[in-house]
N, C-alpha and C positions, 0 to 999 in steps of 0.2 A: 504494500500500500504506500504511494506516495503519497507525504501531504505540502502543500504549498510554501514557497516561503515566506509570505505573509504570513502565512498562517502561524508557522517555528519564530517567527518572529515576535511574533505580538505576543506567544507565551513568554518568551525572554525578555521583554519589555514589561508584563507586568508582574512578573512575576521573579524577583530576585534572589539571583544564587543563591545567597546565603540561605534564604528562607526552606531551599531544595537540601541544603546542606545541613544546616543547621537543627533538621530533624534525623540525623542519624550519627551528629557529633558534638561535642561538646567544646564551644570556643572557649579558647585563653581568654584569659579577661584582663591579662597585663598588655599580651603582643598585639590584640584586638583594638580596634576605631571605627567603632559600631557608626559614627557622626561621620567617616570621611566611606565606609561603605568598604573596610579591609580588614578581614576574621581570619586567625589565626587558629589550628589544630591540631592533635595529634593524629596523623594522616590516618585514615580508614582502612588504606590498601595495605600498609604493612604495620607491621607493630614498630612503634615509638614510645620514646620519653618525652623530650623534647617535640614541640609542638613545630615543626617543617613545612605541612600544608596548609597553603594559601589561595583562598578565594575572595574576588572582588566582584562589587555591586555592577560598579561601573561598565569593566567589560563584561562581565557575565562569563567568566573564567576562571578553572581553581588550576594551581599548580601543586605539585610535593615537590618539594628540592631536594628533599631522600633519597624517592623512590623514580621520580621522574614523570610520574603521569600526569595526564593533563587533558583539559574538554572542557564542554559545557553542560547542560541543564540534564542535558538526554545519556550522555555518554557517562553522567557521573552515577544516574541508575541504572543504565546497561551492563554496566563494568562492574557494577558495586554487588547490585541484587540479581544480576544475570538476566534480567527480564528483557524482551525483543523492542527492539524500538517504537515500531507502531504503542505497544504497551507504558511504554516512558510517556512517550506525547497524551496517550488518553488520560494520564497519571497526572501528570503535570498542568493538563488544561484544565481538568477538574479541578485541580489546589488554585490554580489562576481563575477559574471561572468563567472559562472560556466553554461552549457547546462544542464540541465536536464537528466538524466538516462533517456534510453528506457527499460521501463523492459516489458520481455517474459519470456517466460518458458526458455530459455538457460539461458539469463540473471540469474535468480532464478536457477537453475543450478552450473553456477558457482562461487555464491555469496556460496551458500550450500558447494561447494568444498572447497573453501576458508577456510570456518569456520571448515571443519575436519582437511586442514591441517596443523591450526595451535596446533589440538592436535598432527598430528604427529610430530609438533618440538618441542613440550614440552616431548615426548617419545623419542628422540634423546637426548635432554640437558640431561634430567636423566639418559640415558645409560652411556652419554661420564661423568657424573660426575661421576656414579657410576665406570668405568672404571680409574679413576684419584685414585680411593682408595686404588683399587686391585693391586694382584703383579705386573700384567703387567705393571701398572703407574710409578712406583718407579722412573725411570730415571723422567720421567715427574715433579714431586713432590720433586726429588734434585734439578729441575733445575728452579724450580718456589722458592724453597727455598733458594739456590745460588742468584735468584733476590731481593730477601728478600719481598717476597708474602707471607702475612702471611695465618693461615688457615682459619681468619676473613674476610681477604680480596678475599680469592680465593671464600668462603660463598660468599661473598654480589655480587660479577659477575660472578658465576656458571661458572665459570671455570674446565674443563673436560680435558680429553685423549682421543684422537680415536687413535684405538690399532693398532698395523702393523699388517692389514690382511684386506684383498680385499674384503670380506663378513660377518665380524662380526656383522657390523650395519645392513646391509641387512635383514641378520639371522636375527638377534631381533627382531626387526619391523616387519619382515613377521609372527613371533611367537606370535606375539602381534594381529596380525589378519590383520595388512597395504597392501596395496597391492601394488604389483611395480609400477603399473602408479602414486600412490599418493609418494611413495617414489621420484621416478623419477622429478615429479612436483616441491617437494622440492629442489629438487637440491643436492639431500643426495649421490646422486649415478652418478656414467658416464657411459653413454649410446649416442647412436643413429648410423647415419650408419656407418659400419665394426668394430664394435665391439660386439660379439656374445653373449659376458654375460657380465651385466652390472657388476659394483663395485664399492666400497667405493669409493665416491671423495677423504676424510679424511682417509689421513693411518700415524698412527705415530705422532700426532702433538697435542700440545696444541691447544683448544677447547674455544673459547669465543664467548658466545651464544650474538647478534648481535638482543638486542627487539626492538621496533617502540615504537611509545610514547603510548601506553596503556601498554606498559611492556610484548607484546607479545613475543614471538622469531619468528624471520620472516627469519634470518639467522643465520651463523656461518663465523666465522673468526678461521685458524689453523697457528699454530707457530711451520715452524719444527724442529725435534728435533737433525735430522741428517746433517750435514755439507755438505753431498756432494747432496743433494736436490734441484732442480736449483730454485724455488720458495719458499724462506726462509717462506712466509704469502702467505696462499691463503685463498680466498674469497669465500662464494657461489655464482654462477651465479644468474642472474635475472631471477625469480622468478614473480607468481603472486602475491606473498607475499612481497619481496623484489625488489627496485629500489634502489640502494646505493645511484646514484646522488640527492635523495628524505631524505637520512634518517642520521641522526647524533646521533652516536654512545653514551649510557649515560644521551641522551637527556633527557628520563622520570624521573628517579632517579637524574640527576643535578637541577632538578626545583627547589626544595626548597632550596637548597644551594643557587644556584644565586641570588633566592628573599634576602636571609637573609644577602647575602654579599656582594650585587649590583655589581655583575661582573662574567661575561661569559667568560671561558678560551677555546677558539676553538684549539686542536693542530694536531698533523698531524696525528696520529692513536693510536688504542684502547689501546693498549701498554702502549702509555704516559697519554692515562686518567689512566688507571690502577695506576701507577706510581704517577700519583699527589693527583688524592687520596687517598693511601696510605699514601701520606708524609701531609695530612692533607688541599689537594685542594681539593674536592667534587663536584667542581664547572669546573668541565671541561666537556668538549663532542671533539667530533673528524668523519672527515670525515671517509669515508671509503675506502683506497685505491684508487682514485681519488682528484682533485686538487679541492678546493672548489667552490661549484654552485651556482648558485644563488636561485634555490631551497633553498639550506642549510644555504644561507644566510638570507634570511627573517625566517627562524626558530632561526638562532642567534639573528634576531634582536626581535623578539615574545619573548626572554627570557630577554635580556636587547639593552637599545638604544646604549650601546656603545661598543659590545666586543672585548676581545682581543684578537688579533690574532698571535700564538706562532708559530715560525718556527726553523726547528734546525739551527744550526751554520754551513752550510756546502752552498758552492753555489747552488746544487738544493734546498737546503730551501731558500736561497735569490731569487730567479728564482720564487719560488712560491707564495712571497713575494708576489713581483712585478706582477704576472696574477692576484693575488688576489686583488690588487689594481683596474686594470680593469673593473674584472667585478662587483665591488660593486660600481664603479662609480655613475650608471645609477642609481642606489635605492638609492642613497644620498637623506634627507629628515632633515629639523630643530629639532636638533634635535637627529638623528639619524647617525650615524656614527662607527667608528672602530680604534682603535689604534693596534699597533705592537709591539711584545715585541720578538725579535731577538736573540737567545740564545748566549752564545759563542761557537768560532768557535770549529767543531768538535764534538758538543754536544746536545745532544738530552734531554726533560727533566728528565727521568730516569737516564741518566749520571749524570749532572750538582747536579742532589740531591742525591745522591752516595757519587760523590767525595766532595762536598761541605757543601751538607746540604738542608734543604728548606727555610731557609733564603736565601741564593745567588738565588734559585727558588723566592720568593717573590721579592726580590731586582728585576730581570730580568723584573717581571711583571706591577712591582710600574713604571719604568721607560719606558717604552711600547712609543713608539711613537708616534702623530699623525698621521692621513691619508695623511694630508697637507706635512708634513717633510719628511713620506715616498717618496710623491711624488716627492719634492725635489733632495732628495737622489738618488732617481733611474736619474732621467736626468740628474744629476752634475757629476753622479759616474762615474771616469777613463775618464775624459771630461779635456780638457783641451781646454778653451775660451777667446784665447788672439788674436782673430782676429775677424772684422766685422760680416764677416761669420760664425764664429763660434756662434757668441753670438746672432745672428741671428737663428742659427740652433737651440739653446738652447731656445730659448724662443718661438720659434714655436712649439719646439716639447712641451713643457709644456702646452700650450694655445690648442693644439692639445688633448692634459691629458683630462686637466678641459671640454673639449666643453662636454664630453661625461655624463656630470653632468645634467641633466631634469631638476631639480626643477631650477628655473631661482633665487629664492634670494640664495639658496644655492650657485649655480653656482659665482653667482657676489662675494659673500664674498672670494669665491677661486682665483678668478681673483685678486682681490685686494691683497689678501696674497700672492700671486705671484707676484706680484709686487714690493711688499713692499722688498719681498727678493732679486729680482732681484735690485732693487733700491742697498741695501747695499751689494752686490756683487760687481757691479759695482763703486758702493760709494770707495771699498776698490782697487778697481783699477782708481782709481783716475778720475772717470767718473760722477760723480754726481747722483743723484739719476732720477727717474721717475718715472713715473704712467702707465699705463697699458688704452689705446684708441682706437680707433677702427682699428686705423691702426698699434699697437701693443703698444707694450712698446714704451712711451714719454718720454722724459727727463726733469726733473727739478730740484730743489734744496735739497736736501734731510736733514732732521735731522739726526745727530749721525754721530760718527766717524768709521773708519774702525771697521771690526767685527762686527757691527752692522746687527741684524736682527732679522726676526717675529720669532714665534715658539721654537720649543723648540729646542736641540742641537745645536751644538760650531760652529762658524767660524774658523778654521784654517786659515792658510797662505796660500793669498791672497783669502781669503774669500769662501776657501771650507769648506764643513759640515763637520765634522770629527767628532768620538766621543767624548760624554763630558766628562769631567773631573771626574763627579762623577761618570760615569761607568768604565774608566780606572783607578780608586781607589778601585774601589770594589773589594771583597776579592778573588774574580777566578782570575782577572787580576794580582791580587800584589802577590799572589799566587802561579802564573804561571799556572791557568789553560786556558789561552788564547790558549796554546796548539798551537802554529803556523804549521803547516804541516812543514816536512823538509827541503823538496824543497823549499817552498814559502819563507824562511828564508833566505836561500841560495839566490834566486835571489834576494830578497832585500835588502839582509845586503850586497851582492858580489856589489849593485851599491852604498850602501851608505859609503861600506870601498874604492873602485875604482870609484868616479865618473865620470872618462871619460868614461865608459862604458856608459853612457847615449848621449855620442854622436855618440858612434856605435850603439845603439841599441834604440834608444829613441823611436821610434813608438812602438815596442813591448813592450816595459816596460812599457811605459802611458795603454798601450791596455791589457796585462797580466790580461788573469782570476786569478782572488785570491780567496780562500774559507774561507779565515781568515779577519774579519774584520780588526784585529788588524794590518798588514802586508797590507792590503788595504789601512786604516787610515795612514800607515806610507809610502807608496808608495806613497800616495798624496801631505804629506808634502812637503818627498824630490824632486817633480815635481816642486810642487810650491817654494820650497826653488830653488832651479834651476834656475827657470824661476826672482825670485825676488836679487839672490843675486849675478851671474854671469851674470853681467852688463857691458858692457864701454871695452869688449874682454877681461876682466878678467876672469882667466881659475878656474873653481868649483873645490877645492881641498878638501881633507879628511878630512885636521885639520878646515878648513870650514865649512865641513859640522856637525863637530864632533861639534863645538862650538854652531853650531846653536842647534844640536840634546840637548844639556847641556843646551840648556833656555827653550825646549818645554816640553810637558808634555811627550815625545816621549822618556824620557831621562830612565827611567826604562826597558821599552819595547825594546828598542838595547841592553843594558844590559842584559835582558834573551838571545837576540836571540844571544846574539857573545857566551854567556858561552854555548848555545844549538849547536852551528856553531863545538866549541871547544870539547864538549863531546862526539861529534860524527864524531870527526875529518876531516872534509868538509874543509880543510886547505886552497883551492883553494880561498874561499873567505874571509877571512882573510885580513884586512890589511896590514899582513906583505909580503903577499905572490906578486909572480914575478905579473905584469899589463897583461906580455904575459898568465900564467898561468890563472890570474883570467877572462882575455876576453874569453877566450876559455873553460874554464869552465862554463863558464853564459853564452854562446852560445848551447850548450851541454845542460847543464839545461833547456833553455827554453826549447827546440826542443822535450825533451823528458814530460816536463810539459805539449806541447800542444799533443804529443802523444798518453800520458795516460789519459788525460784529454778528448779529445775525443773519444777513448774505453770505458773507463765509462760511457760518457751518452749514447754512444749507449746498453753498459750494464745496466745499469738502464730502457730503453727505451724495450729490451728484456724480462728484468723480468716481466716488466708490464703488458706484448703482452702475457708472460705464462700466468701469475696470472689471465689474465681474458679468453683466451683462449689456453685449454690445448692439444694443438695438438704437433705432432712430428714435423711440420715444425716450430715454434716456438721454441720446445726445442732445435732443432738442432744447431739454430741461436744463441743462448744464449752459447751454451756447444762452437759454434766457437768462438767466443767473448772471452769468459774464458781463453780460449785455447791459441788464441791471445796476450790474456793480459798478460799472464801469462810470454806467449816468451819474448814478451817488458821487463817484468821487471827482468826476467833471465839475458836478453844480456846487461843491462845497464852498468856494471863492464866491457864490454867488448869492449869498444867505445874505437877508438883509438886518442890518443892526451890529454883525460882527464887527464891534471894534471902531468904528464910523466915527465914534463921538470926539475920538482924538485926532482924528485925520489922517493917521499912521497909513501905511499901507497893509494889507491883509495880509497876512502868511498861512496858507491852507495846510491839512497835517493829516 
C-alpha cells in the first residue's frame, strides 16, 4: 500500500517525534530542552548507561551516536516493535488524529497527477529564470539591482521574469510535451467560463518560485513591474499542490539557520524574507499574502518555541499585530509562545535596512515584545480610564483576551500578569493595587510606587505603556527615521502648540487613528498630561505643556516634528499662528485624515479581493477607489477657510 506524501507528511507535522518516542523511553531531564524541542535517552536499540540517543522536534529525526541508527516517525516503530509500515502510518495517524486515506484507483490517480505536476513547476521556474537573463528581463534585473539583489541572492531563491505576453509560458510547456489540463491545474494559466483561450496568469513580473518544505515549487508569487497594474503581487491560486493558509514561505531553506541561531523571524511576505537574508537574516519565513493561521502557526512553533513576529510600521501592520494575537491564543503551551518586534512607522524591513543598516534590523528584533505586553498595548491603546466604567471596560475586555488561552496553568500565569499591571496602573492613579478573583480585579495593597509594572516596556504619565527609552534612543528615532506621516504631525503638534483644541475636539483626538507609533506615544502623553496637570479649573497652556514636553523623553521627538511642521510650511499649526487659524485647520485635518484613511482600507481590502480573485468586477472596484482617492487628494488645497485668515499660503498634506 502506498500512501501519499502529503499525507507522511502532515503526520510529521502534527505530530512530534518526541511524542512517538517519548512513549516507549524515558528522557534525561539534565541532557533534555523540552523548550528548544531536543530529548535526550538511553537508546532503545541497545542497552546503555549513558543516555546517547537523540531526537529533535524540529526535524522530526532521532539519532544514537552509540549505536548509529537513525529515521523518522515510521522507521523508529518499524525497527523498534517490528510492525510493517502500512501498520506504523495507521499507528501514528491515529495518535495525530488524522483518518486514514481511502485509497482506489482515483485516489492513485490523483496522487500520480500530483507527482507530474510538480515536474511541471520545476519546467516553469527554469523558463521564468531563464527569461530573467534574456533581453526581455533587463528592466527586471535593473530593478532587482536598484533593490540591491545580488546575482547570489536572486541564485539561492530562483528568482525569474514572466515576459509581457499572454502565451509565452503556454508555448513552452506545450513544447515541452505538458498539456493544458496539467498547465491549467497548476494554476500557470486563466481559464474557465467566457474566456475562449486561456493565458499567462504571469505577464511582466518578477517571479519567486513559492517551494513546501521538501523544497518542491508548488507555487509562484509575481512582482509587477509596471505602475499602473492594479495588483502590485499576485499569487497563484489554490492549487492541488498549493494551500497558502498551509504553507510559509522559506520555510525548508530557514531550518538550519533557526537551529543555529534559536530564532524564527515570521514577516509579512516573501519580499522581506528576501530582504533579510540578504542583509545576513536567513532565519526568516513569511506568510503568503494572507494574515497568519494557525496552520502556519504551529509550523513556527515546529521551528522554534518562541518566534518572532515582524510587522511593518504602518497601522495595517499594527491591525495584524493585534489578529495575530488572537489567534495564537488558543495554542499557548509552557513553554511555547511569540514575541513582537514592530518596525518603525512607515517601514517595512527592506526599508528600515536600506536606510539604516541591519543593525537598526537586529536592534528592532533584540527588542521584540512579549505576547503578555502586546496584549497590554492593544487594550490600553487610545483608552483613556479615569472612570469606574471605564476601568471596568478595561479589564473585562483583557480577562475577555486571556479566557481564550486552553492550557489552564498557562492561562493563570496570564491572569496574574494582568493583574499585577492593572495593580500598578491603578497604583499610579492613586488606587492601590489588586489581585485578579473571581469576580475580577480585587483591590489591595500593592508594592512599588507609580510606574511601576510587570513586563517589559515604560509606564508613561499616569501609567500608560508608551515606548521605552531605549527604542526612542535608537538610531532610526534620533535619526529621524521615525518618519511621522505629515498629517499625523500636524494634528498632534497643532494640539500640543494650541491646547485648547482638546477641549473642542477631545473625543476625536483620544480616538484619532495614528500609523506612527511615535505620534501615538506622544498623543498619549499629552492626554495624560491633560488629564494630570489641568486640575482645580486651571486652563492647559503651551508654555505648560512645552515644560512638561522639556522633562519627558518626548522632548527630541516635538523637536523633529515642529522643524518637519516648518519645512513644509503647515504654518496653521504652529504656535505662533492665530487659535482661530489653528482650530480650523485641525478641524480640516482631521476630516480629511478620516477620509483618506478610510479609502485606503477599502483600497487595501480591493487589492486583496484582485490578488486572489481576478475578475472584472473586482478590478472595477479597485480602478473606482483609485479614482476616488485620487479626487480627495487633488481637492484638498481647495477646502475653503484653510488657513485664509492669515494670508499665508496653503501647504496640502
Amino acid at each position: 500500500m502506498r500512501f501519499s506524501d502529503n499525507f507522511l507528511d502532515e503526520i510529521r507535522d502534527r505530530l512530534p517525534i518526541s511524542e512517538v518516542i517519548g512513549r516507549h523511553v524515558s528522557f534525561d531531564k539534565k541532557k533534555t530542552n523540552a523548550a528548544r524541542g531536543d530529548f535526550w535517552a538511553c537508546c532503545p536499540f541497545h542497552g546503555e548507561k549513558t543516555p546517547s540517543f537523540h531526537c529533535e522536534d524540529r526535524k522530526g529525526r532521532y539519532h544514537c551516536f552509540g549505536c548509529g541508527v537513525s529515521g523518522d516517525h515510521f522507521r523508529f516503530l518499524t525497527e523498534l516493535e517490528g510492525v510493517s509500515f502500512p501498520e506504523a502510518v495507521e499507528r501514528l495517524a491515529d495518535q495525530a488524529g488524522l483518518p486514514m486515506p481511502v485509497f482506489d484507483k482515483r485516489q492513485q490517480e490523483r496522487e500520480e497527477k500530483k507527482a507530474t505536476l510538480y515536474d511541471v513547476m520545476e519546467l516553469a521556474t527554469g523558463f521564468f529564470e531563464q527569461q530573467l537573463q534574456a533581453p526581455a528581463g533587463a528592466r527586471a534585473r535593473a530593478y532587482l539591482r536598484d533593490r540591491g539583489l545580488s546575482a547570489a541572492t536572486q541564485k539561492t531563491f530562483r528568482i525569474g521574469y514572466a515576459p509581457d505576453s499572454r502565451n509565452a509560458l503556454k508555448e513552452f510547456l506545450a513544447a515541452k510535451g505538458v498539456r493544458p489540463d496539467q498547465i491549467e491545474a497548476c494554476g500557470l494559466v486563466v481559464f474557465g467560463e467566457g474566456i475562449a483561450v486561456s493565458y499567462d496568469r504571469f505577464r511582466d513580473r518578477i517571479m519567486f518560485p513559492i517551494p513546501d518544505a521538501r523544497e518542491r515549487v508548488i507555487a509562484f508569487g509575481g512582482r509587477a513591474l509596471s505602475a499602473d497594474v492594479p495588483a502590485k503581487y499576485l499569487n497563484s491560486p489554490e492549487t492541488d499542490l498549493f494551500h497558502k493558509s498551509n504553507v510559509l514561505y522559506n520555510y525548508a531553506r530557514a531550518r538550519k539557520p533557526v537551529q543555529e541561531r534559536n530564532r524564527v523571524i515570521a514577516c509579512e511576505g516573501y519580499m522581506d524574507v528576501i530582504a533579510l537574508h540578504a542583509a545576513g537574516f536567513p532565519n526568516a519565513v513569511a506568510p503568503l499574502g494572507t494574515a497568519l493561521t494557525e496552520r502556519q502557526m504551529l509550523l513556527l512553533w515546529k521551528l522554534n518555541p518562541e518566534p518572532v513576529l515582524c510587522f511593518d510600521g504602518d497601522s495595517a501592520g499594527l491591525k495584524a499585530a493585534y489578529r495575530a494575537i488572537d489567534m495564537l491564543l488558543a495554542g499557548l503551551e509552557p513553554g511555547r509562545t511569540a514575541r513582537f518586534a514592530i518596525l518603525p512607522e512607515g517601514l517595512d524591513p527592506d526599508d528600515l535596512i536600506r536606510e539604516a543598516g541591519p543593525e537598526a534590523m537586529g536592534e528592532v528584533l533584540d527588542q521584540a515584545l512579549p505576547l503578555a505586553q502586546m496584549i497590554w498595548n492593544r487594550e490600553t491603546a487610545g483608552g483613556l480610564f479615569d472612570t469606574p466604567e471605564r476601568k471596568a471596560m478595561l479589564e473585562t475586555r483583557i480577562r475577555q483576551a486571556i479566557a481564550a488561552i486552553r492550557h489552564e496553568g498557562v492561562r493563570r500565569h496570564y491572569e496574574q500578569d494582568m493583574a499585577d499591571r492593572l495593580a500598578a496602573y491603578f497604583q499610579v492613579r492613586g488606587e492601590g493595587g489588586g489581585e485578579w478573583g473571581r469576580g475580577g480585579f480585587r483591590r489591595r495593597g500593592a508594592k512599588g510606587g507609580p510606574g511601576r509594572t510587570s513586563g517589559s516596556g515604560a509606564l508613561g504619565p499616569g501609567g500608560r505603556v508608551t515606548a521605552s527609552p531605549s527604542l526612542l534612543a535608537t538610531s532610526y528615532f534620533s535619526r529621524g527615521k521615525a518618519r511621522v506621516p505629515l498629517r499625523e504631525a500636524a494634528l498632534v503638534m497643532g494640539a500640543c502648540n494650541h491646547p485648547a483644541i482638546l477641549d473642542a475636539f477631545f473625543e476625536e483626538f483620544v480616538n484619532l487613528p495614528l500609523s506612527s507609533q511615535a505620534a501615538s506615544n506622544l498623543r498619549q502623553w499629552l492626554v495624560d498630561f491633560h488629564a494630570g496637570e489641568a486640575t482645580d479649573g486651571e486652563r492647559l497652556t503651551v508654555e505648560l505643556v512645552r515644560k512638561g514636553i522639556g522633562a519627558s523623553e518626548f522632548k527630541a521627538l516635538v523637536e523633529q516634528l515642529d522643524a518637519q511642521l516648518a519645512q513644509n510650511r503647515t504654518w496653521q499649526f504652529a504656535a505662533d499662528a492665530a487659535f482661530d487659524d489653528a482650530l480650523e485647520g485641525w478641524r480640516q485635518a482631521y476630516t480629511l485624515h478620516m477620509r483618506a484613511r478610510a479609502l485606503r482600507q477599502e483600497l487595501r481590502a480591493a487589492e486583496q479581493a484582485l490578488s486572489e480573485v481576478d475578475s472584472e468586477e473586482n478590478l472595477e472596484r479597485l480602478l473606482s477607489i483609485q479614482a476616488e482617492l485620487a479626487r480627495e487628494e487633488g481637492t484638498e488645497a481647495l477646502i475653503d477657510g484653510f488657513g485664509l485668515s492669515s494670508g499665508r499660503p496653503l501647504k496640502t498634506f
